[in-house]
C-alpha positions in Angstrom: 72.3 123.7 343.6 70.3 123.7 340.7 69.6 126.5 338.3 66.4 128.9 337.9 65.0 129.5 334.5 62.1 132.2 334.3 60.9 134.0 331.3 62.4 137.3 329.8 60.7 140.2 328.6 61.2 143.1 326.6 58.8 145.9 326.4 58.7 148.0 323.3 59.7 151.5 323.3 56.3 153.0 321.8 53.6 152.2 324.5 50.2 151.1 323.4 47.2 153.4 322.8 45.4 153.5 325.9 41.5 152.8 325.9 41.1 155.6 328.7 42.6 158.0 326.0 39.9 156.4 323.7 36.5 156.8 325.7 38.3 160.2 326.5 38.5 161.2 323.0 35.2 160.1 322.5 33.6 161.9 325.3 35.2 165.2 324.2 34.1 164.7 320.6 30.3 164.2 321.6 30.3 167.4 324.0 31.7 168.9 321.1 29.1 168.4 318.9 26.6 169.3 321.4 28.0 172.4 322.5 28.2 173.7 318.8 24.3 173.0 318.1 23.4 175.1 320.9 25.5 177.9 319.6 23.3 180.7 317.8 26.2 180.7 315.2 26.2 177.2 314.1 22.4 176.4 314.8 22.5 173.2 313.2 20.3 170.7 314.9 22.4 168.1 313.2 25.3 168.8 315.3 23.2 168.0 318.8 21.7 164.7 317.2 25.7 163.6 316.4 26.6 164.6 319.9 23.8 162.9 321.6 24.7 159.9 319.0 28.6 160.0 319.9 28.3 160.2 323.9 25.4 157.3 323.6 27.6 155.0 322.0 30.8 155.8 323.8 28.9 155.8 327.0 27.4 151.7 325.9 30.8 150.8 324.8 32.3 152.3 328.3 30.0 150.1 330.3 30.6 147.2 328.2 34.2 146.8 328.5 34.4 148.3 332.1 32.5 145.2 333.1 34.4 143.2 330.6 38.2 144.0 331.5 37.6 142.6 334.6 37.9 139.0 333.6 40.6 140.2 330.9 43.9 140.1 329.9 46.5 143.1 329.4 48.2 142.9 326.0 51.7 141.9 325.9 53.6 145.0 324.9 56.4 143.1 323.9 58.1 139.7 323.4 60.0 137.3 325.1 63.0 136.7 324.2 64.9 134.0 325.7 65.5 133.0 329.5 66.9 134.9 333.0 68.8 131.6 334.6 69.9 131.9 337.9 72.6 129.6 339.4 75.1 129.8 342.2 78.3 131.6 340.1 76.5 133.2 337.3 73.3 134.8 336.2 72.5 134.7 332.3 70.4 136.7 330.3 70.1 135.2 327.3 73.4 134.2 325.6 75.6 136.8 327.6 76.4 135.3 331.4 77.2 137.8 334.6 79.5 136.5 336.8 78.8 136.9 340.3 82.0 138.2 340.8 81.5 141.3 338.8 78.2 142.4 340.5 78.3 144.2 343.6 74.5 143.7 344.7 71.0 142.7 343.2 67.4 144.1 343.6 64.8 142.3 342.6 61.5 143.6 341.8 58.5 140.9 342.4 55.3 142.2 342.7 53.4 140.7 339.7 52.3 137.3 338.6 50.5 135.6 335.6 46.7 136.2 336.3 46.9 138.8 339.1 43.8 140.9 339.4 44.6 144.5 339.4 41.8 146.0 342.2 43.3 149.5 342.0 42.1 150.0 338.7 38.7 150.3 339.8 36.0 150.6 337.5 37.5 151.8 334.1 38.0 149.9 330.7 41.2 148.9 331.5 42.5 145.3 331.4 42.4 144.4 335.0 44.4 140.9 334.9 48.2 140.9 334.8 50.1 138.9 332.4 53.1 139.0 334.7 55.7 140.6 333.2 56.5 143.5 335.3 58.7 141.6 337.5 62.5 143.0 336.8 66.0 142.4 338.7 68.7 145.1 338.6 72.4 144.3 338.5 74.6 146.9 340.1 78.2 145.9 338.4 81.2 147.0 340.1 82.4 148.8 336.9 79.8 151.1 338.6 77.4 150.1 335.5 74.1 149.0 335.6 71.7 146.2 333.8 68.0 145.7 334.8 66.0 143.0 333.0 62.4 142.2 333.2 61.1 138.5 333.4 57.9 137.0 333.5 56.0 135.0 337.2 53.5 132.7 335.9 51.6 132.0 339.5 51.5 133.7 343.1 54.8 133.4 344.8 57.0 131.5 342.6 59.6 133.8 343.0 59.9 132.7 346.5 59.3 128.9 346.2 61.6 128.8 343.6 64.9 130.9 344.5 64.7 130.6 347.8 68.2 128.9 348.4 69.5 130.6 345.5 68.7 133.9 347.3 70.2 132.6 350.8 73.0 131.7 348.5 73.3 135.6 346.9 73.4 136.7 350.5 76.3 134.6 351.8 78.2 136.2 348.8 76.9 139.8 350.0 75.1 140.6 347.1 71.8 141.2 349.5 71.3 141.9 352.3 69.3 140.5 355.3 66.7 142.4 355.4 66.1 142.1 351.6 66.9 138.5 351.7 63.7 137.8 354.2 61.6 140.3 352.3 62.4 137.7 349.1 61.6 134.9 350.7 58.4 136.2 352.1 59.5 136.2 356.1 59.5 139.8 357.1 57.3 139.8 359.4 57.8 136.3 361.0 59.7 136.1 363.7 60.4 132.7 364.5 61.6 132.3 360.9 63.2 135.0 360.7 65.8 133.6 363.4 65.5 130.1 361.8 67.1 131.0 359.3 70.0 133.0 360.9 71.0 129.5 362.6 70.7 128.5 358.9 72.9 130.9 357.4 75.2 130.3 360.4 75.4 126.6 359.4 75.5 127.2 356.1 78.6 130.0 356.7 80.8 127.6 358.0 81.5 125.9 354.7 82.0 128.5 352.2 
């Protein structure tokens, strides 16, 4: 059975600025200005002209990259460094290898993929399209310890495609279970492949 390379990333501790913060900023500084010209104790016109001025621009520059992020990229925040490979006996991270025999189950978290459009974001200046690095797994030891690692998915359902029989494999060693295995491999709710593979992992039980 051949080995599964994908992509690790590390995020950085201190999160980027975000642009809602920004335009948020901005907005508050523009109502401030405003709100001080109309005060009988400031009375300076000046103030209402750097509010209008503020909110004008903030507003323009809100639009723009609102329609903008749509078509664009988050920023990486973070590097890759080095590979997650999967195999049958061992799963490395980097240079340091886990051996299957010292991890009592797996999760996997795969819900992200290079290009994926985030809908939910609606209209805002955030970057709607996923560089797909918010996919992790998490390594329950039996030392009772803990490891979780994210990796990068660079189209729609390679996850699946590619660890499929690595996964079935994981199983048969009881570090999934069922009902997580066919959620994996994108089965859940198919029935008639769903007990296809059963008779599969029946077969397949008879040799290990």
């Amino acid at each position: 059975m051949e080995s599964i390379k994908f992509l690790i990333f590390e995020k950085k501790v201190k999160d980027q600025v975000s642009r809602d913060l920004l335009f948020i900023t901005g907005f508050a500084v523009g109502f401030a200005f405003l709100l001080l010209g109309g005060k009988e104790f400031f009375a300076v016109k000046a103030f209402e002209s750097i509010g209008f001025f503020v909110l004008g621009c903030t507003g323009i520059a809100y639009s723009f990259l609102s329609f903008y992020s749509l078509s664009e990229k988050e920023k990486l925040n973070g590097n890759f460094t080095g590979y997650l490979i999967f195999s049958k006996s061992i799963i490395s991270v980097g240079d340091k290898g886990y051996d299957l025999k010292d991890v009592l189950k797996m999760e996997f978290f795969v819900d992200d993929y290079d290009g994926l459009k985030h809908g939910y974001l609606g209209y805002s200046p955030i970057p709607k399209v996923s560089n797909g690095v918010e996919n992790s797994i998490r390594l329950k030891m039996n030392d009772g310890t803990e490891e979780k690692f994210n990796f990068q998915l660079n189209y729609e359902n390679e996850f699946q495609k590619k660890m499929r029989d690595l996964l079935i494999s994981y199983h048969i060693q009881d570090k999934i279970s069922f009902l997580t295995l066919i959620q994996y491999i994108g089965i859940s709710d198919n029935y008639e492949q769903i007990q296809e593979l059963k008779k599969e992992l029946e077969r397949l039980r008879r040799f290990v």
